[in-house]
N, CA, C and O atoms as a CHARMM CRD file, in Angstrom:
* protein
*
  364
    1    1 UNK  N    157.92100 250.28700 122.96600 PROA 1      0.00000
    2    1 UNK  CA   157.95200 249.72400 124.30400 PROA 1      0.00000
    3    1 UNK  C    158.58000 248.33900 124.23700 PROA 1      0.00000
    4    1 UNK  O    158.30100 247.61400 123.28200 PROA 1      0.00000
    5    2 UNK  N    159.51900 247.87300 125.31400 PROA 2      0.00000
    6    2 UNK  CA   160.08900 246.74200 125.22400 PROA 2      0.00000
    7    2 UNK  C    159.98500 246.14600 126.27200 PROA 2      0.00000
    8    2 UNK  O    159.76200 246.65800 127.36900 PROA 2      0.00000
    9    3 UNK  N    160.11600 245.17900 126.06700 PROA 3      0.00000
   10    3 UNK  CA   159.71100 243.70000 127.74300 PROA 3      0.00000
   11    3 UNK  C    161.20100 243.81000 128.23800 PROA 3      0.00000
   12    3 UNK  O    162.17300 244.32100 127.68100 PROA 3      0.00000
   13    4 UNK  N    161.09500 243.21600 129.37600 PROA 4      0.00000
   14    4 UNK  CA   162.36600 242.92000 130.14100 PROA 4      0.00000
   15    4 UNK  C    163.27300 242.20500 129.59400 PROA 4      0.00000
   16    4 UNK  O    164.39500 242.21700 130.10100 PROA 4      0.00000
   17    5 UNK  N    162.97400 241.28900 128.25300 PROA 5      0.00000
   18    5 UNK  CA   164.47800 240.57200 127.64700 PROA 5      0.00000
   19    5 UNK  C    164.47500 241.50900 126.09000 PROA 5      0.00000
   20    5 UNK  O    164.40500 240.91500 125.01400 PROA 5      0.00000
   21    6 UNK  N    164.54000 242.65200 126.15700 PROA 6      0.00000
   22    6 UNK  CA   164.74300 243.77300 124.78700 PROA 6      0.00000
   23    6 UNK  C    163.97900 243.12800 123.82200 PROA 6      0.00000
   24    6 UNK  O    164.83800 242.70700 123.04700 PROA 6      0.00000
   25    7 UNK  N    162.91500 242.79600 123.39600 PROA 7      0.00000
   26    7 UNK  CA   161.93300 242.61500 122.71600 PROA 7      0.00000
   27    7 UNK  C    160.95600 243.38500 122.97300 PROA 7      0.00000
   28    7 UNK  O    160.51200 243.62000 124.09700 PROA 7      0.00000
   29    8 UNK  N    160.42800 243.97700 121.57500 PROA 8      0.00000
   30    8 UNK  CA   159.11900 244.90800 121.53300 PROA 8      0.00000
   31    8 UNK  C    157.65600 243.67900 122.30700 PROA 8      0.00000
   32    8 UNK  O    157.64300 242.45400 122.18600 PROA 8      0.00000
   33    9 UNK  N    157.04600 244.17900 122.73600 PROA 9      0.00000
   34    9 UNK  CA   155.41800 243.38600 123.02700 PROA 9      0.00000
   35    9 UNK  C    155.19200 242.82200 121.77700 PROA 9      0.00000
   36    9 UNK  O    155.23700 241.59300 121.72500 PROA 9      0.00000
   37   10 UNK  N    154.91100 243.56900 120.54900 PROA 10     0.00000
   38   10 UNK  CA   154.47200 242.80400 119.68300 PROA 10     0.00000
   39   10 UNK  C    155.46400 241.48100 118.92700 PROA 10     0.00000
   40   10 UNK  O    155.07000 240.56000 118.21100 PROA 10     0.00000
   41   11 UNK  N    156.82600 241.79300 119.38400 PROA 11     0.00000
   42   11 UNK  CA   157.61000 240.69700 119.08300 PROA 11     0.00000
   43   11 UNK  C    157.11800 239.37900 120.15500 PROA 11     0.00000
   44   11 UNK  O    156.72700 238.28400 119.75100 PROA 11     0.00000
   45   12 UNK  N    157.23700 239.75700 121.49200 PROA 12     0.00000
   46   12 UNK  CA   156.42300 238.83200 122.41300 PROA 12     0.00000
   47   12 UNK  C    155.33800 238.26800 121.86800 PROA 12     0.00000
   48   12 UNK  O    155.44300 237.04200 121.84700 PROA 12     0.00000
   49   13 UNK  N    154.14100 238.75800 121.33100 PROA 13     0.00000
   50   13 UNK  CA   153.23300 237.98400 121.50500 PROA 13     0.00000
   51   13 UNK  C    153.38400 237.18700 120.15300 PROA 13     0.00000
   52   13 UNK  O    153.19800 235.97300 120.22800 PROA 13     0.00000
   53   14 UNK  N    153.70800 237.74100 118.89700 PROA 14     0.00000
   54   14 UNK  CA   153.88500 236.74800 117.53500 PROA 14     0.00000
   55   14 UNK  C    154.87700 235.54400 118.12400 PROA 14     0.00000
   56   14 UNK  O    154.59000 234.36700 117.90700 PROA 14     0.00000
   57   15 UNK  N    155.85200 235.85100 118.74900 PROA 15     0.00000
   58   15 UNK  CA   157.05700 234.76600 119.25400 PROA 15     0.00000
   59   15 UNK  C    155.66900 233.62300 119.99000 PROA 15     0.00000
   60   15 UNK  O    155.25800 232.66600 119.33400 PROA 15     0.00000
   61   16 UNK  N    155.20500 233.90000 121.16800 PROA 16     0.00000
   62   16 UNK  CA   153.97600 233.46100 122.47500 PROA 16     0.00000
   63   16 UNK  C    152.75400 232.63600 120.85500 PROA 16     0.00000
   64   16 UNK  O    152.30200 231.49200 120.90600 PROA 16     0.00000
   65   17 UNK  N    152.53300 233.55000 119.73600 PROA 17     0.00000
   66   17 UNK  CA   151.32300 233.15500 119.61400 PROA 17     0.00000
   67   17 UNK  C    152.34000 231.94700 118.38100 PROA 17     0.00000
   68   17 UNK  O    151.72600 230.88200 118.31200 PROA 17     0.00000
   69   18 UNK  N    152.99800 231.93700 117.93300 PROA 18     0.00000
   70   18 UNK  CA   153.87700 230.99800 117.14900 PROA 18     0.00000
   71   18 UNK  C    153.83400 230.04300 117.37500 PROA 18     0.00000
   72   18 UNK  O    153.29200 229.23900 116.61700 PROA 18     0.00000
   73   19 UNK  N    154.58200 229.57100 118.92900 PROA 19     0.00000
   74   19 UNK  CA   154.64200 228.97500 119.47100 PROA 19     0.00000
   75   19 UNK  C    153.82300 227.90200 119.80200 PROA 19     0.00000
   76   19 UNK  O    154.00700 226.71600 119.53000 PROA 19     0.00000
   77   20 UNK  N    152.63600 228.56200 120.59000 PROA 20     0.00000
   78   20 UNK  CA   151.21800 227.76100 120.41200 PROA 20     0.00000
   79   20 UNK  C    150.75100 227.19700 119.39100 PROA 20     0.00000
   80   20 UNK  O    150.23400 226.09400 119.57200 PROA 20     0.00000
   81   21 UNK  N    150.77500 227.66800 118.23700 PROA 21     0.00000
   82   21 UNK  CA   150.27000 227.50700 117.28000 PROA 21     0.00000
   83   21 UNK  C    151.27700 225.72100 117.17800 PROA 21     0.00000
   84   21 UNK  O    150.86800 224.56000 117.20300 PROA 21     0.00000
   85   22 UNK  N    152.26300 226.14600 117.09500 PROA 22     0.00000
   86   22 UNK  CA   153.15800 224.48300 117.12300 PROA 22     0.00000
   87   22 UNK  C    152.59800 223.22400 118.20900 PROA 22     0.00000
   88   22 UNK  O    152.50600 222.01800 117.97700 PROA 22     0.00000
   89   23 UNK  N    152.32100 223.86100 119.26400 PROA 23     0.00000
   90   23 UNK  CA   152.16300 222.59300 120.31600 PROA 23     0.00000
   91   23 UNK  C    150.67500 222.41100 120.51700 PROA 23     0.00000
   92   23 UNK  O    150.25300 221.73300 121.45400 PROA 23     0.00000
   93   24 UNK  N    149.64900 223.17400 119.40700 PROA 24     0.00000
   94   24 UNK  CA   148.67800 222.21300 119.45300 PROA 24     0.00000
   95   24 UNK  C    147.52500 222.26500 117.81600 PROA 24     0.00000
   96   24 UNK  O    147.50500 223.03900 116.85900 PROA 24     0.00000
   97   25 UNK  N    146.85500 221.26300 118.10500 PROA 25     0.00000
   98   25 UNK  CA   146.67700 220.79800 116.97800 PROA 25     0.00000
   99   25 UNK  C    144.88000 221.84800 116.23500 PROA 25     0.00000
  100   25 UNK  O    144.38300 222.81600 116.81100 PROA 25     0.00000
  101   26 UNK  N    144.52000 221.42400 115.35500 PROA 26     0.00000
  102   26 UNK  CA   143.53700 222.01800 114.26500 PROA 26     0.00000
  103   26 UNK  C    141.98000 221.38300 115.93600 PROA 26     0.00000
  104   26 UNK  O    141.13600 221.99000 116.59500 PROA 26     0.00000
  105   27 UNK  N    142.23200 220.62100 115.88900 PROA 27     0.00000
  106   27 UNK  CA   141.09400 220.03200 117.08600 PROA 27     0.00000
  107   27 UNK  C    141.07600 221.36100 118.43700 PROA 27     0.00000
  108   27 UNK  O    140.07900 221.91300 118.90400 PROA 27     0.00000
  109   28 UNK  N    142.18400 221.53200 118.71700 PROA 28     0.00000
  110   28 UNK  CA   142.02900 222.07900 119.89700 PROA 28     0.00000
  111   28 UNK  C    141.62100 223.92000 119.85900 PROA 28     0.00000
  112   28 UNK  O    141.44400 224.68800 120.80400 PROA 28     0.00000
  113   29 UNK  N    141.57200 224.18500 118.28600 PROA 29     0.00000
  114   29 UNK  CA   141.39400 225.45900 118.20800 PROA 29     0.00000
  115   29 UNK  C    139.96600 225.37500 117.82300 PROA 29     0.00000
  116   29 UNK  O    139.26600 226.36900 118.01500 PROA 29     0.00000
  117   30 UNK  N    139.42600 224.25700 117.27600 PROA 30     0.00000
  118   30 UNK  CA   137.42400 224.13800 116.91800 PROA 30     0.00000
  119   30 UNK  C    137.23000 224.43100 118.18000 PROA 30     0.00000
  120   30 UNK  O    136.70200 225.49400 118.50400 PROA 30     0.00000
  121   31 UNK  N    137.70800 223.35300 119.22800 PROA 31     0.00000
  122   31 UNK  CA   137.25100 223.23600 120.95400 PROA 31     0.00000
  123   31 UNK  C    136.82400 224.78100 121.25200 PROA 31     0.00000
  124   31 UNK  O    135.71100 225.30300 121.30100 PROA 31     0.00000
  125   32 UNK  N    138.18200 225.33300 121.43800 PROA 32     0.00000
  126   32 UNK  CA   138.23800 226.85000 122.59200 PROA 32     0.00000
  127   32 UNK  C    137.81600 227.63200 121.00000 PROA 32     0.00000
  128   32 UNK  O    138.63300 228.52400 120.77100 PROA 32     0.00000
  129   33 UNK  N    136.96000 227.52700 120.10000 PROA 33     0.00000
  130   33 UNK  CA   136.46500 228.46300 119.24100 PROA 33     0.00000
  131   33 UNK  C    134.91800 228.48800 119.31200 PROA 33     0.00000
  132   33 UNK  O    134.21700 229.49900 119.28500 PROA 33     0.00000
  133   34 UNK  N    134.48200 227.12800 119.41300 PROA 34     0.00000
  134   34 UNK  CA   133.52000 226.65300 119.55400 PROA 34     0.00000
  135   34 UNK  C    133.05500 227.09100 121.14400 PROA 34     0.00000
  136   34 UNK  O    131.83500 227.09300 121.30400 PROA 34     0.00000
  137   35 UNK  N    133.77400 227.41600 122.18700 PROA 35     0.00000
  138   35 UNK  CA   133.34700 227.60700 123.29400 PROA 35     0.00000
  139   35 UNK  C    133.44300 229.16600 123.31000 PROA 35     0.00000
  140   35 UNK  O    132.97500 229.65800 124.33700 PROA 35     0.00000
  141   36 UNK  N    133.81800 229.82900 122.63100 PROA 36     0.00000
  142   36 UNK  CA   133.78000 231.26900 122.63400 PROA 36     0.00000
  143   36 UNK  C    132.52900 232.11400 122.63600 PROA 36     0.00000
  144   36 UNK  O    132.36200 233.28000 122.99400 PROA 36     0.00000
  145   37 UNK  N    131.47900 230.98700 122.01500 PROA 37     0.00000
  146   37 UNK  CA   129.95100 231.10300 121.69500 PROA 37     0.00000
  147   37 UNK  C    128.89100 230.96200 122.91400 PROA 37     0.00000
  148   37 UNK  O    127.78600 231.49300 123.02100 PROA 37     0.00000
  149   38 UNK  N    129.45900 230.22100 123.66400 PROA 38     0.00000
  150   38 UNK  CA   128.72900 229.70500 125.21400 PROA 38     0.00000
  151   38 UNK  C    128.66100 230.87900 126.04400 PROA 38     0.00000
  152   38 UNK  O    129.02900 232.02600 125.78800 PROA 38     0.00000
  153   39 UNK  N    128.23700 230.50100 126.87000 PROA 39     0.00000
  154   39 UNK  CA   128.22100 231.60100 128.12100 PROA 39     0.00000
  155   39 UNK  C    128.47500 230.63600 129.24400 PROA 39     0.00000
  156   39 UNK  O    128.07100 229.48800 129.42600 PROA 39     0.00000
  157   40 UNK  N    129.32000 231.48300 130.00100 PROA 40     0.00000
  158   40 UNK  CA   130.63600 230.94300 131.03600 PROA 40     0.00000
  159   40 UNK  C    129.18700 230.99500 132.35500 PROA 40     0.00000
  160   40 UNK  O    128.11900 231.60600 132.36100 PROA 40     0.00000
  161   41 UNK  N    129.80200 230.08300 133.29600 PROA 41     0.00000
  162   41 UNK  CA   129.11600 230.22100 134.58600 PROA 41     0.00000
  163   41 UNK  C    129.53000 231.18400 135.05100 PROA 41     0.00000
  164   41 UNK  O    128.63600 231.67600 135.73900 PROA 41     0.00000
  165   42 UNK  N    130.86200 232.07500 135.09300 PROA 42     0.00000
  166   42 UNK  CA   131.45200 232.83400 135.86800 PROA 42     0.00000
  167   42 UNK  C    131.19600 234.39100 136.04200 PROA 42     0.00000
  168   42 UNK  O    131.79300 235.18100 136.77400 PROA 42     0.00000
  169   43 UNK  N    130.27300 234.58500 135.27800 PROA 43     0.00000
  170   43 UNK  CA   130.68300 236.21200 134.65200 PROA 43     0.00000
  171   43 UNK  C    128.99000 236.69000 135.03900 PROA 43     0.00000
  172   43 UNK  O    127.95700 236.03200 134.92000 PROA 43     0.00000
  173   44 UNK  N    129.18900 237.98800 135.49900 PROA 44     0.00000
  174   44 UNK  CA   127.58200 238.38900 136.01200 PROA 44     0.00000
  175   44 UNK  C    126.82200 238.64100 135.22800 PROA 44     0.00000
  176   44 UNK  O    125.69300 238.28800 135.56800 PROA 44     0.00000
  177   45 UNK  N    126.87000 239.08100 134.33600 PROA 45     0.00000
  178   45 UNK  CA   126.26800 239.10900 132.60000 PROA 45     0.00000
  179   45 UNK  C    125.08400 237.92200 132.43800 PROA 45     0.00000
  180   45 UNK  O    123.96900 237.91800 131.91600 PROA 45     0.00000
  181   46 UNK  N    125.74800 237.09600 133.02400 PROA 46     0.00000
  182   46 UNK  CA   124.89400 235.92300 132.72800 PROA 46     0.00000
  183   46 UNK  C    123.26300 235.47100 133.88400 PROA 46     0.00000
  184   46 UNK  O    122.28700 234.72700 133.78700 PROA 46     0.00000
  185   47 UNK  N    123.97700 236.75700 135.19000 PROA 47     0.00000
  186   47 UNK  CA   123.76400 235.79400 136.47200 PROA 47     0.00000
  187   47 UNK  C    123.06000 237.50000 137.19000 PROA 47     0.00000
  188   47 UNK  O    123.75300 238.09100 138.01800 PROA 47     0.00000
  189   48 UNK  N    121.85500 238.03000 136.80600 PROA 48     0.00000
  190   48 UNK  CA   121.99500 240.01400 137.46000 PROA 48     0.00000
  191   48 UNK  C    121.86600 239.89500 139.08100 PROA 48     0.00000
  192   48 UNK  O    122.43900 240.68900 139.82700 PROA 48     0.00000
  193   49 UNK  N    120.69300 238.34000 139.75500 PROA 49     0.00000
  194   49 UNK  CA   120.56800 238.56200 140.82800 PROA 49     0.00000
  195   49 UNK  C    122.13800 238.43500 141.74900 PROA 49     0.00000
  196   49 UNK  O    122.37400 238.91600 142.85700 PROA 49     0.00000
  197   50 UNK  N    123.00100 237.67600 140.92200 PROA 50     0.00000
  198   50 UNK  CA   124.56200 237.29700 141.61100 PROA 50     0.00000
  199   50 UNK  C    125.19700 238.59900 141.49200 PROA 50     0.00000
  200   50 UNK  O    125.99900 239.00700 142.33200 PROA 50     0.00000
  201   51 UNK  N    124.81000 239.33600 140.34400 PROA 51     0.00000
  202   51 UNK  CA   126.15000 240.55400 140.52000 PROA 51     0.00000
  203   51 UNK  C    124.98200 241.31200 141.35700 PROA 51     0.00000
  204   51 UNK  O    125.76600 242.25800 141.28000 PROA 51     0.00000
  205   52 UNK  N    124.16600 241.68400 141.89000 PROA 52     0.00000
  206   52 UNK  CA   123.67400 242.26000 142.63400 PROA 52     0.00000
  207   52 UNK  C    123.89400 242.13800 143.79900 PROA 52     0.00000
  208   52 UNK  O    123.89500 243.23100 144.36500 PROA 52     0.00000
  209   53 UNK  N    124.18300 240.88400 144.76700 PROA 53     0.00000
  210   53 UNK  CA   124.25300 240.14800 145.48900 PROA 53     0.00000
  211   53 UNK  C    125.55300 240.33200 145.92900 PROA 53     0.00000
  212   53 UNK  O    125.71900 240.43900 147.14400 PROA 53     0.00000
  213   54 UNK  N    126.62900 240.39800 145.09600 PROA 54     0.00000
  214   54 UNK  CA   128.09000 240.63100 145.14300 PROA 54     0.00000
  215   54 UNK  C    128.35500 242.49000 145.30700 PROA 54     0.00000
  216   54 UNK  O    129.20200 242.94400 146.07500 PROA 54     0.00000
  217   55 UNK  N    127.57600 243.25100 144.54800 PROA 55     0.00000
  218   55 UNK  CA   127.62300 244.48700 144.74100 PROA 55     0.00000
  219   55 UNK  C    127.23300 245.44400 146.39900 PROA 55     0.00000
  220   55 UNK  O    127.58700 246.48100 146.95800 PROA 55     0.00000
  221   56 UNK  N    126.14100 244.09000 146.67400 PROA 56     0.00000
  222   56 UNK  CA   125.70900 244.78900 147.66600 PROA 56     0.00000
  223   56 UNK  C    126.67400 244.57000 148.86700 PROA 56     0.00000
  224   56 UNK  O    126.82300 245.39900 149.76500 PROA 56     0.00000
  225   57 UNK  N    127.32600 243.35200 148.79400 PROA 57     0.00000
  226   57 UNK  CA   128.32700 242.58200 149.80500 PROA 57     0.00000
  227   57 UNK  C    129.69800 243.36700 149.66200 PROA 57     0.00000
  228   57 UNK  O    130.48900 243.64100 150.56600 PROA 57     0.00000
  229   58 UNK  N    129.78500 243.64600 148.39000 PROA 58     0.00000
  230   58 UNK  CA   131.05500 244.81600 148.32700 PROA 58     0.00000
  231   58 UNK  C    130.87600 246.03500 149.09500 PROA 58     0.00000
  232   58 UNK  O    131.72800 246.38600 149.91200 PROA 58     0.00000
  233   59 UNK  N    130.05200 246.55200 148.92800 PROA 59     0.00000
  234   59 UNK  CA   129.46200 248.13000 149.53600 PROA 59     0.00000
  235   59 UNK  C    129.26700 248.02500 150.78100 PROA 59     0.00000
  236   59 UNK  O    129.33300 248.98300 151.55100 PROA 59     0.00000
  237   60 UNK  N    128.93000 246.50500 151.21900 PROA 60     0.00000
  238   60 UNK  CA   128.76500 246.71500 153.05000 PROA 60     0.00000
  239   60 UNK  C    130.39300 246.32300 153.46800 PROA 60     0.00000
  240   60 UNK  O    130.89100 246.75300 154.50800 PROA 60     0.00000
  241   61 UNK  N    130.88200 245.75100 152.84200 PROA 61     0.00000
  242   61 UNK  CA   132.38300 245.64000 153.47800 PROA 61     0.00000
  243   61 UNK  C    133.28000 246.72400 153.35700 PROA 61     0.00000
  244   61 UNK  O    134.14000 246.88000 154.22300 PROA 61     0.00000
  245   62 UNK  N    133.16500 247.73500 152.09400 PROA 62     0.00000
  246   62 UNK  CA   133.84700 248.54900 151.90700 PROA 62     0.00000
  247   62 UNK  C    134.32800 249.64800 153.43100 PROA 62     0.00000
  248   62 UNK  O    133.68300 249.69500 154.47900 PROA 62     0.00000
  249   63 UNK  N    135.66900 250.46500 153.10700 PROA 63     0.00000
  250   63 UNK  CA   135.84500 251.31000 154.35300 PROA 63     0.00000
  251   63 UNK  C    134.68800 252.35800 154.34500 PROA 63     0.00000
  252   63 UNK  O    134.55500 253.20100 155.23200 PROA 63     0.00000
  253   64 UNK  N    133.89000 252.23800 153.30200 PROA 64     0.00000
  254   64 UNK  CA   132.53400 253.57200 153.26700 PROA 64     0.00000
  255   64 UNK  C    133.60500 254.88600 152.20500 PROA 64     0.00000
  256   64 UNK  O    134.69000 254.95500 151.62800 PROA 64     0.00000
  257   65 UNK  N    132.64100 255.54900 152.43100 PROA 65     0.00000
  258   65 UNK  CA   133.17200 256.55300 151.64200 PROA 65     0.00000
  259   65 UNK  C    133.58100 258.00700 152.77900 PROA 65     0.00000
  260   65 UNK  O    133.38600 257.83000 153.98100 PROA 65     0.00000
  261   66 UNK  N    133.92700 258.86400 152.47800 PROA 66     0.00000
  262   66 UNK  CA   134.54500 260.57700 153.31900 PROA 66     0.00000
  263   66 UNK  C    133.28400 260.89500 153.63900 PROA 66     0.00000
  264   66 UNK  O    133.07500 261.56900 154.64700 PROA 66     0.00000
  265   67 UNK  N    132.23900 260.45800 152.82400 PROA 67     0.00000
  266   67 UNK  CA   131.42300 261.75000 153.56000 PROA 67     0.00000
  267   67 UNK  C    130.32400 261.11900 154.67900 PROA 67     0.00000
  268   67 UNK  O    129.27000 261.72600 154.87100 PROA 67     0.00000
  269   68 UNK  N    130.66500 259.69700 155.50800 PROA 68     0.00000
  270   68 UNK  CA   130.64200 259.34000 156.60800 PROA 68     0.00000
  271   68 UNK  C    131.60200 259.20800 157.34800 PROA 68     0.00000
  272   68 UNK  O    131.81100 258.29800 158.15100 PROA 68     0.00000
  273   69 UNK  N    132.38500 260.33000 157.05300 PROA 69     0.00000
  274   69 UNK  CA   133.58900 260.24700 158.32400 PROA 69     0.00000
  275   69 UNK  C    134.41600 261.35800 157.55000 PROA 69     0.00000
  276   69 UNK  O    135.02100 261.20900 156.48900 PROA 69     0.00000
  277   70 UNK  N    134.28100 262.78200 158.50700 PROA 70     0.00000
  278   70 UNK  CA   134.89300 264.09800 158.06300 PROA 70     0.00000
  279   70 UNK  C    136.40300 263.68200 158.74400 PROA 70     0.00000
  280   70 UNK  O    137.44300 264.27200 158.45000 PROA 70     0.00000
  281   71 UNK  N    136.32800 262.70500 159.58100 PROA 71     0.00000
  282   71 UNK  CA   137.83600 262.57400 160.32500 PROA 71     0.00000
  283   71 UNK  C    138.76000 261.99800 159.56400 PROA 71     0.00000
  284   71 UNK  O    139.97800 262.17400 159.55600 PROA 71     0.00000
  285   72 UNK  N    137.94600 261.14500 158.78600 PROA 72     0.00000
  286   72 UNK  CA   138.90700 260.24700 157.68600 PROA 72     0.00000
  287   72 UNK  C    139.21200 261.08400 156.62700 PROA 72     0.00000
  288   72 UNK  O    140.37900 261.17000 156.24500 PROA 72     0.00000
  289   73 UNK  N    138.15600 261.83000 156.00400 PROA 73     0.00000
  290   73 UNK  CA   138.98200 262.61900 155.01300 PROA 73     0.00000
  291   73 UNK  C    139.73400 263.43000 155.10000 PROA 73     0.00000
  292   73 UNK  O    140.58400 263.48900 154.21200 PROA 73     0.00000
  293   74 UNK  N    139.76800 264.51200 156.30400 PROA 74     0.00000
  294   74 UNK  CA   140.75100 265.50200 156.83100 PROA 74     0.00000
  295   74 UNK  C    142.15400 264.77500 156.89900 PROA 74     0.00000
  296   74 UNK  O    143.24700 265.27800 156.63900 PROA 74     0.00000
  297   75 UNK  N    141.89700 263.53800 157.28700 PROA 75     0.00000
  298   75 UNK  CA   143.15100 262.58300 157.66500 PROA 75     0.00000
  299   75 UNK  C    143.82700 262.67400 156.25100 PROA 75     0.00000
  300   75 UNK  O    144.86700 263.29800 156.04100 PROA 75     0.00000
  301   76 UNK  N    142.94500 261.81100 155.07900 PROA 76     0.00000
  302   76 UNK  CA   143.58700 261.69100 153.49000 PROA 76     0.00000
  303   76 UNK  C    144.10700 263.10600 153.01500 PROA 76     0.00000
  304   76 UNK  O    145.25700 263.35600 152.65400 PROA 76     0.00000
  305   77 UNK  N    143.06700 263.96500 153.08300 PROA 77     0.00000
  306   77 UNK  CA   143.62000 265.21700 152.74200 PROA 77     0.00000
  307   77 UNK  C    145.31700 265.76800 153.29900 PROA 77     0.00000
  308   77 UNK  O    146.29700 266.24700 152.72800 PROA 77     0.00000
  309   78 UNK  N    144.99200 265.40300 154.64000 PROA 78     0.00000
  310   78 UNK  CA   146.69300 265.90900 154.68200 PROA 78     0.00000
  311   78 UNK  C    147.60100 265.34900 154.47100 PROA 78     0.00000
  312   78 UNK  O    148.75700 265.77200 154.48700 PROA 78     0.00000
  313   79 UNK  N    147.12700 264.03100 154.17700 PROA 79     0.00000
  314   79 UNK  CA   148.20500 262.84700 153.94000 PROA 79     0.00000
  315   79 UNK  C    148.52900 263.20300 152.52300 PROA 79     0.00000
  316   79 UNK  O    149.61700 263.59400 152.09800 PROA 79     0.00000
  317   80 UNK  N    147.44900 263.01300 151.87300 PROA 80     0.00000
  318   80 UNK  CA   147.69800 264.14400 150.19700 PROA 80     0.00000
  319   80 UNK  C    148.43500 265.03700 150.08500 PROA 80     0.00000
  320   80 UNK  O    149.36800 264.97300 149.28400 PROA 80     0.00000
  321   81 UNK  N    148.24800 265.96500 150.74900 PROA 81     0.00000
  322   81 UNK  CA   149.30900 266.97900 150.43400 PROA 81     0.00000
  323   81 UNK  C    150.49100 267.11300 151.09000 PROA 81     0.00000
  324   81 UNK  O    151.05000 268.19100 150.88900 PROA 81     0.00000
  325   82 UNK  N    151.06200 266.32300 151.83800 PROA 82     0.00000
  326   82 UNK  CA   152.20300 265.61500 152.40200 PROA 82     0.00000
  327   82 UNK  C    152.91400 265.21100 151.38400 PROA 82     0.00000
  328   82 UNK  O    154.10400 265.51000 151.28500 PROA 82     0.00000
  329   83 UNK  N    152.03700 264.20200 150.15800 PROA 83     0.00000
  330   83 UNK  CA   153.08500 263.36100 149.62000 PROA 83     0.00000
  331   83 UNK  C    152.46700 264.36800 148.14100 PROA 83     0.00000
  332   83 UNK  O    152.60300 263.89500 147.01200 PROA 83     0.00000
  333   84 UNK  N    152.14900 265.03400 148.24200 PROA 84     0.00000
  334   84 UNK  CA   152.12400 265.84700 146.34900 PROA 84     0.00000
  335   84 UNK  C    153.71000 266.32100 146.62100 PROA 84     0.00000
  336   84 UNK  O    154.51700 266.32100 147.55100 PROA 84     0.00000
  337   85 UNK  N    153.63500 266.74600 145.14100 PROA 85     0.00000
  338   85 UNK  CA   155.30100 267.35700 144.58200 PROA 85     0.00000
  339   85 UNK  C    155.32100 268.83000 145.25200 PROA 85     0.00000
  340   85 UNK  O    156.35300 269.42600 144.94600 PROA 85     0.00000
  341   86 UNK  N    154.47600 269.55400 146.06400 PROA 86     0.00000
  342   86 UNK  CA   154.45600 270.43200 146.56700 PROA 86     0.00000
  343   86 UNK  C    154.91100 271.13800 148.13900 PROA 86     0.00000
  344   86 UNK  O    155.33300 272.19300 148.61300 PROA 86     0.00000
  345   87 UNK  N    154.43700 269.54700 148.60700 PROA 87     0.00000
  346   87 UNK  CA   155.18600 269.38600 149.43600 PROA 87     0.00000
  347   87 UNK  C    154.19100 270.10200 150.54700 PROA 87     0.00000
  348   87 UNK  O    154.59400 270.13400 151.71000 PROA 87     0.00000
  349   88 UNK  N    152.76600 270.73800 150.19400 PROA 88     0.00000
  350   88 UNK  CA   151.91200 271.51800 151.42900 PROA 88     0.00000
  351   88 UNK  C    152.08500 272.94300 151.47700 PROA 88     0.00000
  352   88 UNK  O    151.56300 273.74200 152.25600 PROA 88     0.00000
  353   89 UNK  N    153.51800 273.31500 149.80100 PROA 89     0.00000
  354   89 UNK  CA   153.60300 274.43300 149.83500 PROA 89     0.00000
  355   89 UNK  C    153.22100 275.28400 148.88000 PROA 89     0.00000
  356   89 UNK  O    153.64400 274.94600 147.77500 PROA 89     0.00000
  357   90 UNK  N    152.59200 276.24400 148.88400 PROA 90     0.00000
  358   90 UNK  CA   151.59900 277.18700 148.04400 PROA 90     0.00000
  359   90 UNK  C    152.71400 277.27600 147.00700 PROA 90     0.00000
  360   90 UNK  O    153.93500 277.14200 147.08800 PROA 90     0.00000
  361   91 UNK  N    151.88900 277.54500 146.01700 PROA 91     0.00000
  362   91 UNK  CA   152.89300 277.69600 144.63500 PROA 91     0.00000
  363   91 UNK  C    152.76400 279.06400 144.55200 PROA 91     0.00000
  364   91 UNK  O    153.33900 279.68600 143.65900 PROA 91     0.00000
């Protein structure tokens, strides 16, 4: 597999991780090594009543699912087989 300027990925990232390695110093890799050990504010792992809280706020915003609304899925369904390689036509 190759990136958009004909380089393999793994040529990308040794080139990407090289690089870095030049523009910073023995200090700045203790730092972000040493913080690898912490636990982030960000992540729900840390936080169950927040990802709960976020799950439940997802699920009430969501469009719901087909099987509160036979109109919506009849709708997807034909829209589905509109755009399959079949075209709506029996094989």
């Amino acid at each position: 597999m190759s990136t958009r300027d004909g380089m393999s990925t793994n040529e990308a990232g040794r080139k990407g991780g090289e690089t870095t390695a030049r523009t910073h110093d023995q200090d700045f890799y203790q730092e972000i090594g040493s913080k690898g050990g912490q636990n982030s504010g960000g992540n729900f792992a840390n936080d169950p009543q927040r990802a709960s809280e976020a799950g439940s706020r997802g699920g009430q915003n969501s469009g719901g699912n087909f099987a509160n609304d036979r109109e919506k899925a009849s709708e997807a369904g034909r829209k589905g087989g509109q755009n399959s390689n079949s075209g709506g036509r029996n094989s």
